[in-house]
Every structure is written in structure tokens, then in C-alpha cells.
N, C-alpha and C positions, 0 to 999 in steps of 0.2 A: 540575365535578361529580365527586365522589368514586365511587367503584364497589368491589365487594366485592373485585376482583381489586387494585384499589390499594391498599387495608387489609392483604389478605394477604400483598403486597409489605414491609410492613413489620412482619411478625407474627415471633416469635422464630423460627418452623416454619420459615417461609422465612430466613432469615438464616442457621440452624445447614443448609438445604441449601444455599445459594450456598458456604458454607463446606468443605461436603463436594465440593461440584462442581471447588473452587479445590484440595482433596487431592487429589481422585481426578486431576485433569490432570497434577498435581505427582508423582503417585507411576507416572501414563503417563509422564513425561517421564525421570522416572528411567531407566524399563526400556529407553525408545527413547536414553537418552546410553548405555546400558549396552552395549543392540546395538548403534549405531552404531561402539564401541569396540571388537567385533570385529573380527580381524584379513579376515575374508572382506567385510563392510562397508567397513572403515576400507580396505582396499587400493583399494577403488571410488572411494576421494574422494570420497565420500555425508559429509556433515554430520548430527549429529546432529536440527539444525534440519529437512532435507530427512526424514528418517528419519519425524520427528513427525509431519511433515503427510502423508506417504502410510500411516502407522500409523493416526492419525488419522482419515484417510477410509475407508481400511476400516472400521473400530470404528464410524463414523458412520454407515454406509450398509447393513452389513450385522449389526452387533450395539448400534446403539441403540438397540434394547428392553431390552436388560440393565440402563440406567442410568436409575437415579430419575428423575422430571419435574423433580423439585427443585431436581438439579441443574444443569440447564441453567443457571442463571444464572451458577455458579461456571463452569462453562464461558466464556459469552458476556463475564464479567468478564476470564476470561484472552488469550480472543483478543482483545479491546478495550483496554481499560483497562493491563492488563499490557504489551501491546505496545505501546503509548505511551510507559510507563512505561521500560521495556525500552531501546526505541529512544534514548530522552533522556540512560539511562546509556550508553551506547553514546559518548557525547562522551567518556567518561573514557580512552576509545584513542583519541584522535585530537588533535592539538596545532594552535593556530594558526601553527605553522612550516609545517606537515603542508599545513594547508588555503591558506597561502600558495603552496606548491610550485605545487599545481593550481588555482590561484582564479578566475585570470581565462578558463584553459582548458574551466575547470568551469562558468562560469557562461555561457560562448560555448555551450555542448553544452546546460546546461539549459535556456536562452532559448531556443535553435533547437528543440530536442525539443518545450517542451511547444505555442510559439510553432503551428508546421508542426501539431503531432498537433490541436490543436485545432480549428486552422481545416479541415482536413482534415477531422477527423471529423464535424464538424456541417453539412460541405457534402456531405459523400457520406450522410451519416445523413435529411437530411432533400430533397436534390436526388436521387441516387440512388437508395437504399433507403426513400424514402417515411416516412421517421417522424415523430411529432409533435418538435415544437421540443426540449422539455425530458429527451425518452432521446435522442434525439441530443446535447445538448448534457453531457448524465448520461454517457453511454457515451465520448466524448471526452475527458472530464476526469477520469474515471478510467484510461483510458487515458495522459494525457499528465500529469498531474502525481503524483498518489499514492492508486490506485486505489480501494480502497472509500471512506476515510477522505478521499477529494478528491470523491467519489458525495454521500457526506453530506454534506457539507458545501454545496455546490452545490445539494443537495436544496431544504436550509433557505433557502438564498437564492433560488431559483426556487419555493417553494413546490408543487412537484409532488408526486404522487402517489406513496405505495410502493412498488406494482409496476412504476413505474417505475426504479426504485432499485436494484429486485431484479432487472430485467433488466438494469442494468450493470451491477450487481455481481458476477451470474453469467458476464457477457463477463470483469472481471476475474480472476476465479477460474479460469478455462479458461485464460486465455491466459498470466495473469501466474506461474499454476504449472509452465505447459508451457515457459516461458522458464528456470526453475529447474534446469530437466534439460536442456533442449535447448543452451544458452548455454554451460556446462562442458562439456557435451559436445564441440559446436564449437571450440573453445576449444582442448580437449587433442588435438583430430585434427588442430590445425593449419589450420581452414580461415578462422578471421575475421581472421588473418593479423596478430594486434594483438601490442603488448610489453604486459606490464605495466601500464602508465598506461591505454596504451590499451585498453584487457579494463576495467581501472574504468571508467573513460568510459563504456565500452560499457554495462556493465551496468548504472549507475548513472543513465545517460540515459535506458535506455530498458524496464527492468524496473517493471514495475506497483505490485508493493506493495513497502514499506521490508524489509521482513522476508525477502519474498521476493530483494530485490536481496542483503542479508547472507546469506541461506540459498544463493544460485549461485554469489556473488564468495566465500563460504568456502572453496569447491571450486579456488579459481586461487589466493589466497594472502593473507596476512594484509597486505600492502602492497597488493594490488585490495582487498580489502575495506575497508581505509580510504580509497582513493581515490573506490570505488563509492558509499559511504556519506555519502561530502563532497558528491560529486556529484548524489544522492537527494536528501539533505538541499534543495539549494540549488532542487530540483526542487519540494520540498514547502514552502520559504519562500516560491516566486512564488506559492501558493496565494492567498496576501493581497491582492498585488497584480492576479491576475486577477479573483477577488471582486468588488473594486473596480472593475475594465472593467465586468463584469459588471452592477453592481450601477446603473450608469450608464445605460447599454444598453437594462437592464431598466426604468429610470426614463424615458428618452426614450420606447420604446415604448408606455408608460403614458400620457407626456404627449397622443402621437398619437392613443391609443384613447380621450383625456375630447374630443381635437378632434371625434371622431368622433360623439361623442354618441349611443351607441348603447347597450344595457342592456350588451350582454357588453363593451362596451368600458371599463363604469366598475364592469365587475366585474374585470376586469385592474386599471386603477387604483388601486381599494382594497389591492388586492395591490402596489402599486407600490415600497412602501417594503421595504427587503429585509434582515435580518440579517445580518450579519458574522461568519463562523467565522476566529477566529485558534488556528492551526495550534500549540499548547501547545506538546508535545513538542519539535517544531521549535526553540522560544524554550528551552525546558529543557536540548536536544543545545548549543547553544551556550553557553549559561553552564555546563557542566558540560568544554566544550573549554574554556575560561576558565580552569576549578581544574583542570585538568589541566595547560594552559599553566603556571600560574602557580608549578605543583608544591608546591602545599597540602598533600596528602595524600601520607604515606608510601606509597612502594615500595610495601611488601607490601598497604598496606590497599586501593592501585590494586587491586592482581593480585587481591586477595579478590571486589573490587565487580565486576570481569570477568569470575571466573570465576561468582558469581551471575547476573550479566548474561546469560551466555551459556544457564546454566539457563532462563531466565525467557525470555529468546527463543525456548528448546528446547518449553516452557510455552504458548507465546503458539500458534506453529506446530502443534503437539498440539492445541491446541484450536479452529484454524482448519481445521483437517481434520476434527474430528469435528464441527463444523458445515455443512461441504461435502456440499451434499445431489446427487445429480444431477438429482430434480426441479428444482433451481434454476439447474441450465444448462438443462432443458428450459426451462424456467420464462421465459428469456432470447428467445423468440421466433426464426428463422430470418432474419427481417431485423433485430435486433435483433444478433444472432449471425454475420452475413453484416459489420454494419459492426465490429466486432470484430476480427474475423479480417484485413480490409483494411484497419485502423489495425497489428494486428501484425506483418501482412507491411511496412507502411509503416515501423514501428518499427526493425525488425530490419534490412531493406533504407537504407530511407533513413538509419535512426540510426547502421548501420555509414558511410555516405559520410561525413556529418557529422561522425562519429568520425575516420576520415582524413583529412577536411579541415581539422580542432581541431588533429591531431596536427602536418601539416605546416604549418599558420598556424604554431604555437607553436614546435613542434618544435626 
């Protein structure tokens, strides 16, 4: 059934705001590449990406009342849609020689990472901290494969509630940003004791969002950040494949609750058959290593889409900050927030072992 709010959605009014929403981030992102290019900035190894998103949430949190209603959509366009987009060029650095180097090491760390975080998080989410099945099972998979956009997706196929969605997505948001700053940090003290490969590893196994793993491993060096990015990647392809467990799972328990013959059982049922999110970008970042590999495109016209690229991530990060409400970590509940924090210490502790386990298996 149509509604007046869906009409307006398509009305010129709104379209020429989404538009304005998509300048106004464009022309924040500007000013946050501008200071990040400060010499008092740039000597911090702060990324222009890192810049966006704490610019970002100030501007979110304490001055958006200044900004039209309108705009929000050009907003939620940029942190959505663009960072897909974003992400998918992001192949055009990366070669299948590149992702041979680390393929098999990368896919050892992504297996175990999201393998461990999952069963982890939904045994301590619902045996532990008491939660119903589907935030435990929401707050897990955004943890362990690719945080909001692995929430979504899992939403659609579990059928749950929004604010269930919005309590993982706010565990993501808390944890996957505080990984952004904490992990460089680490890193440059000398304390997660990793080289090179191993810092991608790291951050690429075990960092929340794609953006957010580009926005820490830019801080160590543009060889982690294409390793990190291989590794993520490989993190956000088993998306499909868990789905699929998932989607299985979800069907047997279906078949037990029609054995059950009970009204709530064959209202699960109904629900039994479940949609399938295939992770785009994902299929995009590979066919575009493909023309990279394959050296289609001139030199310079690489270096141009890169250096766009980098914008457009600077863009995405800008507007996932000024969407970052801290109602919405309140919003995440204390047991909700409790299993979060004990998948990220499990992340960081256990994803550093695994890291030096990858390392000297391969080594």
C-alpha cells in the first residue's frame, strides 16, 4: 500500500535534497582531505578517511540541526550505496598476483575468524547474556564477517525485527571504530609484534567494517592495506556461503516447529523460506582486480579512478559519522553491548593467535 511518505520519496523536492545531501558530504569531505593534509594531522598518520568519520560525528551529534531533513538521504546514500561503490573500486589497487601472495594464508585467517566469532558470539549471546536467538545471531555476524552490511543482510534472511538490527549495528559502530584508532596505535608502539603481512592479516581478519579496515591499515602502509583489503574482502565473500548454512538451519528448524503443530510453530514456518543477500560490491572488487590484472586501463587513468576512489571513501566515512548517533549505542542495550565487547576482546586477542599461527603455518 502506498503512503504519502513513499510519493514524497519520489517527488522532484526530495530528489533535488538527496542531491544536496550527496554535495554537502562532498564538500565535508573536501575540507576533512584538506585538514587531514596538515602537517600537525598528517604527522599523526591520521588518514583523511579516519578524519571524516570523527569530523563526522561531531557534526552528527552536536550540530545536526543545522542540516536540512532533506538531506538525510544524500547523507544515508553516501554512507551506503557509495561505500559499496567505493569499496568495489578499490580492486583497481589490488592485482591477482597481489592476492596470490596471500591467498591461501588469507583465506586460513578468514575461515577461522568468522568460523570462531560466530559460533562464539551466538553461544555467549544467547547462553550467557540471555538474548533472543536473532541479536545474538545479528550481533555475531556483524562482528565476524562485515559488520552492518553482514547485520543486513542476515536481518533479511532471519526475518527479525529493526531494533534488533540497530542493537548490532550500534555493537558495530563502537567497536569497529574504536579498532580504527586502537590497531595503528598498537601497531606503531610495537606491541602486536606483527611485520607487514602480518598487521594486514590482522586488521583485515579482524576489523568490523570494510571501510573501517581501509581507514586503520592506511595508517601502517599501502602494502597492509592491500593485504588487509584482500583479506576483508575474502571475509565479506563467505557472506554467501554462511547464508546458505544459515538458510538450512533456518529451514530444519521450521520443519521441527510444523512437527510440533503448534500455532507459533507454523508461524515460524511460514517464515521458513528465507532470502539470499549476494554481497555485490564483493563480485564488483573482483572483476575490477580482473582489469587491473589484466592492465586494461592506462597508467594514469588507474591513478585518476584511485585517486577518486580515495575521495569517495573519504565521502562514505564523512557520512557514517554524521550518522553515528550515541543514542544508538545507547540504543544497543548493556547485554546486547556486553556481547560485543566479548567478541572484540575475542577478535583482537584470539585474531592476534590466529594471526601468528597463519604466519608460522605459511611463514
Amino acid at each position: 500500500m502506498s503512503t504519502p511518505s513513499t510519493t514524497l520519496a519520489h517527488s522532484p523536492s526530495s530528489t533535488r535534497g538527496q542531491l544536496n545531501g550527496v554535495l554537502f558530504v562532498a564538500l565535508f569531505a573536501a575540507a576533512v582531505t584538506r585538514v587531514a593534509a596538515l602537517p600537525a594531522i598528517a604527522n599523526l598518520g591520521l588518514s583523511p578517511l579516519i578524519v571524516g568519520i570523527v569530523a563526522g560525528a561531531v557534526y552528527g551529534n552536536a550540530l545536526r540541526d543545522g542540516m536540512p531533513e532533506s538531506w538525510a538521504a544524500g547523507v544515508n546514500f553516501s554512507a551506503r550505496k557509495l561505500l559499496r561503490i567505493a569499496v568495489a573500486f578499490f580492486g583497481l589497487r589490488v592485482s591477482l598476483q597481489e592476492i596470490a601472495q596471500v591467498g591461501v594464508p588469507g583465506l586460513v585467517e578468514s575461515v577461522a575468524i568468522v568460523v570462531s566469532t560466530l559460533v562464539i558470539g551466538t553461544w555467549v549471546g544467547m547462553k550467557v547474556m540471555k538474548l533472543d536467538r536473532d541479536t545474538a545471531i545479528l550481533t555475531a555476524a556483524g562482528s565476524a564477517i562485515c559488520g552492518a552490511a553482514a547485520v543486513l543482510a542476515f536481518e533479511s534472511t532471519l526475518q527479525s525485527k529493526p531494533h534488533k538490527s540497530a542493537m548490532a549495528v550500534g555493537s558495530v559502530v563502537l567497536f569497529g571504530t574504536l579498532s580504527m584508532f586502537l590497531y595503528p596505535l598498537l601497531y606503531r608502539a610495537g606491541w602486536l609484534h606483527l611485520d607487514t603481512v602480518g598487521a594486514g592479516l590482522f586488521f583485515g581478519g579482524t576489523i568490523h567494517e570494510v571501510a573501517q579496515v581501509v581507514g586503520a591499515a592506511s595508517n601502517v602502509s599501502p602494502e597492509a592495506t592491500h593485504i588487509a583489503t584482500i583479506v576483508k574482502m575474502t571475509r565479506v565473500m563467505l557472506l554467501v556461503p554462511v547464508l546458505l548454512v544459515l538458510g538450512v538451519w533456518l529451514n530444519r528448524s521450521a520443519r521441527q516447529a510444523v512437527a510440533s503443530k503448534t500455532h507459533g510453530a507454523q508461524h515460524e514456518a511460514h517464515h521458513g523460506a528465507r532470502k539470499l543477500a549476494v554481497p555485490w560490491f564483493a563480485l564488483g572488487f573482483l572483476a575490477l582486480v580482473v582489469v587491473n590484472s589484466l592492465h586494461v586501463l592506462p597508467e594514469a587513468a588507474t591513478s585518476t579512478l584511485n585517486t577518486l576512489d580515495t575521495f569517495a571513501l573519504t565521502m562514505a566515512m564523512t557520512a557514517l559519522g554524521i550518522e553515528t548517533r550515541v543514542s544508538q549505542i545507547r540504543q544497543a542495550g548493556p547485554r546486547a553491548l556486553t556481547t560485543g565487547f566479548i567478541l572484540y576482546v575475542w577478535l583482537t586477542l584470539g585474531g592476534l593467535a590466529i594471526t601468528w599461527g597463519v604466519e608460522r603455518l605459511f611463514g
